[in-house]
C-alpha positions in Angstrom: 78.5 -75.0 -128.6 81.8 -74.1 -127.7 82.8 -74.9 -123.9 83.3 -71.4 -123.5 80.1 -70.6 -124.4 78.4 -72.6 -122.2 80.3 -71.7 -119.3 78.8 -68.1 -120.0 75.4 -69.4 -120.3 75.5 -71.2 -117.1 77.1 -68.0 -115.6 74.5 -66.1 -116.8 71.8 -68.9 -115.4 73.1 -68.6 -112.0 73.1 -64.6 -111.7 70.2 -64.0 -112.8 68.4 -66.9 -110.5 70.0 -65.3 -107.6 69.0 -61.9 -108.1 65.1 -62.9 -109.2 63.5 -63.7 -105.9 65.3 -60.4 -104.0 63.6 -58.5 -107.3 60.5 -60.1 -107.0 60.3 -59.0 -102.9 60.9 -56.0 -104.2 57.7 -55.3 -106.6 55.3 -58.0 -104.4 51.9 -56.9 -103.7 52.3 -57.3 -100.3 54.9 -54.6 -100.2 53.0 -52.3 -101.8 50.9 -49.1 -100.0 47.7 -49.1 -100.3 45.6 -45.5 -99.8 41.9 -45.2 -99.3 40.4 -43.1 -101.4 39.5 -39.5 -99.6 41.5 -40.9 -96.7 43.0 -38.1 -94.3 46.5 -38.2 -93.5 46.9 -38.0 -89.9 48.1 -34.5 -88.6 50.3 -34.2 -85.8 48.1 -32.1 -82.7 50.1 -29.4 -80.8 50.0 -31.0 -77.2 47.4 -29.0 -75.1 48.7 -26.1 -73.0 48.2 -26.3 -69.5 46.3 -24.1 -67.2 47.8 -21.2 -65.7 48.0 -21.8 -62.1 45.8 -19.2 -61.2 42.9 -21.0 -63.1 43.2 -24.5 -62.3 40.4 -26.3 -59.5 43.0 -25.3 -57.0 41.1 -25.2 -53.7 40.1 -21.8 -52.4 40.0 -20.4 -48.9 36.5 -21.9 -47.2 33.8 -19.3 -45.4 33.8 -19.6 -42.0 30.6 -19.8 -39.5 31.9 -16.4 -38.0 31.3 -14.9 -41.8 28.2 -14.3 -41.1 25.8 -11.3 -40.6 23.3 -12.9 -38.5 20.4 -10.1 -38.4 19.5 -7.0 -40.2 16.6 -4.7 -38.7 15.2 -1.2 -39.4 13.1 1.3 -37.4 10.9 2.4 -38.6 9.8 -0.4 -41.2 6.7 1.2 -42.3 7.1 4.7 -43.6 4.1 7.0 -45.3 4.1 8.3 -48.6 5.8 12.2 -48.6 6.5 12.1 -45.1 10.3 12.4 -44.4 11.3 9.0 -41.9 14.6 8.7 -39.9 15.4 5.0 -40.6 17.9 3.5 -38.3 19.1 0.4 -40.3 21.5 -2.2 -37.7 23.1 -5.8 -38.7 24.7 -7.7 -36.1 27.9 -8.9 -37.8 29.6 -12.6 -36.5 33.1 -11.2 -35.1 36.1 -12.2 -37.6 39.4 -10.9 -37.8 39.6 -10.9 -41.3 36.3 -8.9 -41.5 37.1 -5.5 -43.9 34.7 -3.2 -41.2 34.9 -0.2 -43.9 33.7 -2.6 -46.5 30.1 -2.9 -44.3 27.4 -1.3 -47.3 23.6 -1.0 -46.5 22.0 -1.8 -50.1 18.3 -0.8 -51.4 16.5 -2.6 -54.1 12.4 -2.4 -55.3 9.6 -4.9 -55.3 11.6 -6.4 -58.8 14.9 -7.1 -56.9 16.2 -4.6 -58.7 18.9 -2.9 -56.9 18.2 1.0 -56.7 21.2 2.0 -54.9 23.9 2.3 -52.2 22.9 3.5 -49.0 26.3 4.4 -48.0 28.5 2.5 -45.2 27.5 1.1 -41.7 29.3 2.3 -38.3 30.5 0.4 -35.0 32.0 3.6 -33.7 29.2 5.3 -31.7 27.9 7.6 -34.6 25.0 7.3 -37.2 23.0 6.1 -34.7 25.3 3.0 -33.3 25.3 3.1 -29.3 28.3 0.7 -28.3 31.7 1.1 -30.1 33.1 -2.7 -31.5 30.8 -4.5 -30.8 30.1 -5.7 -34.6 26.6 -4.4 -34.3 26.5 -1.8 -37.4 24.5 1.0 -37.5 23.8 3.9 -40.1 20.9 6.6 -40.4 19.0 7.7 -43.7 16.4 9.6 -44.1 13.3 8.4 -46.7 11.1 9.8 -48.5 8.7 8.4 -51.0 6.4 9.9 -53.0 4.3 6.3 -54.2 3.3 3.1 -52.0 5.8 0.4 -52.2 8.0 -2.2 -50.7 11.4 -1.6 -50.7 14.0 -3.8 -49.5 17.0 -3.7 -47.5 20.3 -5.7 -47.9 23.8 -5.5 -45.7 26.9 -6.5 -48.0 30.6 -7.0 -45.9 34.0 -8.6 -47.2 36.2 -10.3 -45.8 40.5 -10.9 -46.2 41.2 -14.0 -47.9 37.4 -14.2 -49.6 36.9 -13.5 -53.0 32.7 -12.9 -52.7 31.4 -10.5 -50.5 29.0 -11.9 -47.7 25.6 -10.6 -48.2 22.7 -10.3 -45.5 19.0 -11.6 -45.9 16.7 -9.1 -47.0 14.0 -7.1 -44.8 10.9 -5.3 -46.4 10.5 -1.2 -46.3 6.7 -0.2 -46.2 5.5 2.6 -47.9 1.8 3.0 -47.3 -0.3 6.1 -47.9 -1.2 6.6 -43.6 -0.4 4.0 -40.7 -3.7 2.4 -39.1 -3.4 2.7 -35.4 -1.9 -0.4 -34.7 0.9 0.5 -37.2 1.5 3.9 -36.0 2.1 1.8 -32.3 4.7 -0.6 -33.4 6.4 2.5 -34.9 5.9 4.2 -31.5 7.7 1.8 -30.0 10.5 1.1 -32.4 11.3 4.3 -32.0 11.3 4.0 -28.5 13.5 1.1 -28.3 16.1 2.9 -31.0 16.3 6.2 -28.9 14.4 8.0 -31.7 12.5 10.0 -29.0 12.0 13.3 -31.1 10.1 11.4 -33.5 8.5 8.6 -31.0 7.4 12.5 -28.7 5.2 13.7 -32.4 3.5 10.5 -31.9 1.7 12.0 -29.2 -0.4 15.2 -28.8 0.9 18.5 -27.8 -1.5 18.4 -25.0 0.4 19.4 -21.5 2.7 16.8 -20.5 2.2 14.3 -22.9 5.5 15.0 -25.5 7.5 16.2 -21.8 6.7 12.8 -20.5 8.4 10.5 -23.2 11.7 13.1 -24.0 12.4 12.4 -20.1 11.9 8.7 -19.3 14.8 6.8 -18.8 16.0 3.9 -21.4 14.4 1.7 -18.9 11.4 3.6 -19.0 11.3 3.8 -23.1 12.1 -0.3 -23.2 9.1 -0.9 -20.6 6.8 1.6 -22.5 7.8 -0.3 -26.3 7.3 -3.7 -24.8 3.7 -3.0 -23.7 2.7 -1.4 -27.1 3.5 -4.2 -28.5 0.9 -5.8 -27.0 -1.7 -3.4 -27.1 -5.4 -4.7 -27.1 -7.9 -2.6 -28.8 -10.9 -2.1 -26.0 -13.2 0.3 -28.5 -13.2 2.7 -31.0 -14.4 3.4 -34.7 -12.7 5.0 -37.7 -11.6 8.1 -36.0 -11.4 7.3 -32.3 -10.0 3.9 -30.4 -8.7 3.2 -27.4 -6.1 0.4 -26.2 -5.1 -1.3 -23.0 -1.8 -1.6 -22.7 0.2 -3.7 -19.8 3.2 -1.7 -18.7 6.2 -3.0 -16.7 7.3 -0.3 -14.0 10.6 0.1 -12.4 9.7 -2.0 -9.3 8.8 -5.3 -11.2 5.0 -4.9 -11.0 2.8 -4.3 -14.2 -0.3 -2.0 -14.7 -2.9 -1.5 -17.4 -2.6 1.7 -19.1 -5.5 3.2 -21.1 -4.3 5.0 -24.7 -6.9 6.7 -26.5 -5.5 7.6 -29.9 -7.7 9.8 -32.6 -6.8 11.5 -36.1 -5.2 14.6 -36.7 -6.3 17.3 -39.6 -3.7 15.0 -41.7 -5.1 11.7 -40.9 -2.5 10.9 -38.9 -3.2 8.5 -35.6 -2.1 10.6 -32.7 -1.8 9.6 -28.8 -4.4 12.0 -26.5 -4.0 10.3 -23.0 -2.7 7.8 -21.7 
């Protein structure tokens, strides 16, 4: 072998020695990716939008004690079947600034609490049957008739600036019975005295002399006295068309005395007042 051919040979030798473990790295197993079969290549998520403000827990405005409707009443609260009733519906209303005092609704719903409908807005202005102007006691007047016995109820609904729920009442029961007994047609008597009504609270009574003259001219006083005591009527006697009560009365001077009412049915089975 000729020196210069072993001078390429060792050439050669070293080159190739040099390059082989850089190769090898190249093609190693370790180097080489490995994929699961079925595997899922990862996808990059959109990042999740944000809220809009208006949605987020941001804290709301809080209800205040003075929110409040604190009572709801109606006179009458027993009404007979097709006989039109003058109800005088009040809610005492906490006072509030931010109370909306046209928002105050009066709201009827059936035995299912179903609501049936509006019964229009309340006053605090000395009409529909409110007596002192702001004083947050709302008033309005409907008349009723029903042709079927039933229980209705009665609901007041207000809103307020800043709330975003409307502040609803408790409910209180409508009666609609085919005739009041006699205690009933009392309690009405004197509901009707305490609210004013005395047209209606005068039919209560007889057209015998005096007796309708009596009530249309006692005083507020008077009326208050008169309602108080038939409240607390005793029955003394009486059978199924006939009875007769004592009832205490409170007179102007501070003293009390026992008052008898006898009470009987009219052609329409109505209890009516005869003396007293």
């Amino acid at each position: 072998m000729t020196p210069r051919l072993i001078l390429f040979v060792l050439v050669t030798f070293v080159t190739v020695m040099a390059v082989f473990p850089f190769a090898n790295r190249l093609v190693s197993p370790t180097m080489s990716p490995t994929l699961t079969p079925n595997a899922e290549l990862p996808i990059a998520l959109p990042p999740t939008p944000e809220l809009p403000i208006a949605l987020t827990n941001e804290p709301q405005p809080s209800r205040s004690a003075s929110q409040t409707i604190y009572y709801l009443s109606a006179a009458p609260n027993v009404i007979q079947v097709n006989q039109p009733r003058l109800l005088t519906i009040t809610a005492d209303i906490g006072t509030d600034p931010s109370l909306l005092r046209e928002s105050v609704t009066c709201l009827l719903y059936d035995m299912q609490n179903q609501f049936v409908k509006s019964l229009g807005p309340m006053y605090d202005d000395r009409t529909h049957g409110d007596t002192v102007a702001g004083d947050n006691v709302f008033t309005t007047q409907v008349t009723f008739t029903e042709s079927a016995p039933t229980t209705l109820f009665l609901k007041v609904s207000a809103a307020y600036r800043g709330l975003l729920s409307r502040v609803t009442s408790d409910v209180i029961p409508l009666f609609v019975v085919n005739s009041l007994t006699a205690e009933q047609m009392l309690i009405q008597l004197a509901s009707e005295l305490e609210t004013g009504n005395v047209t209606a609270a005068a039919q209560r009574f007889s057209a015998k002399r005096g007796n309708r003259e009596q009530i249309m001219q006692m005083t507020a006083t008077g009326r208050n006295n008169l309602a108080a005591g038939l409240r607390q009527a005793r029955l003394e006697e009486g059978d199924e068309n006939i009875r007769i009560y004592d009832v205490p009365i409170l007179r102007l001077d501070g003293t009390t005395y026992r008052a008898t009412f006898t009470l009987f049915r009219s052609a329409s089975g109505d209890w009516v007042i005869d003396s007293w």
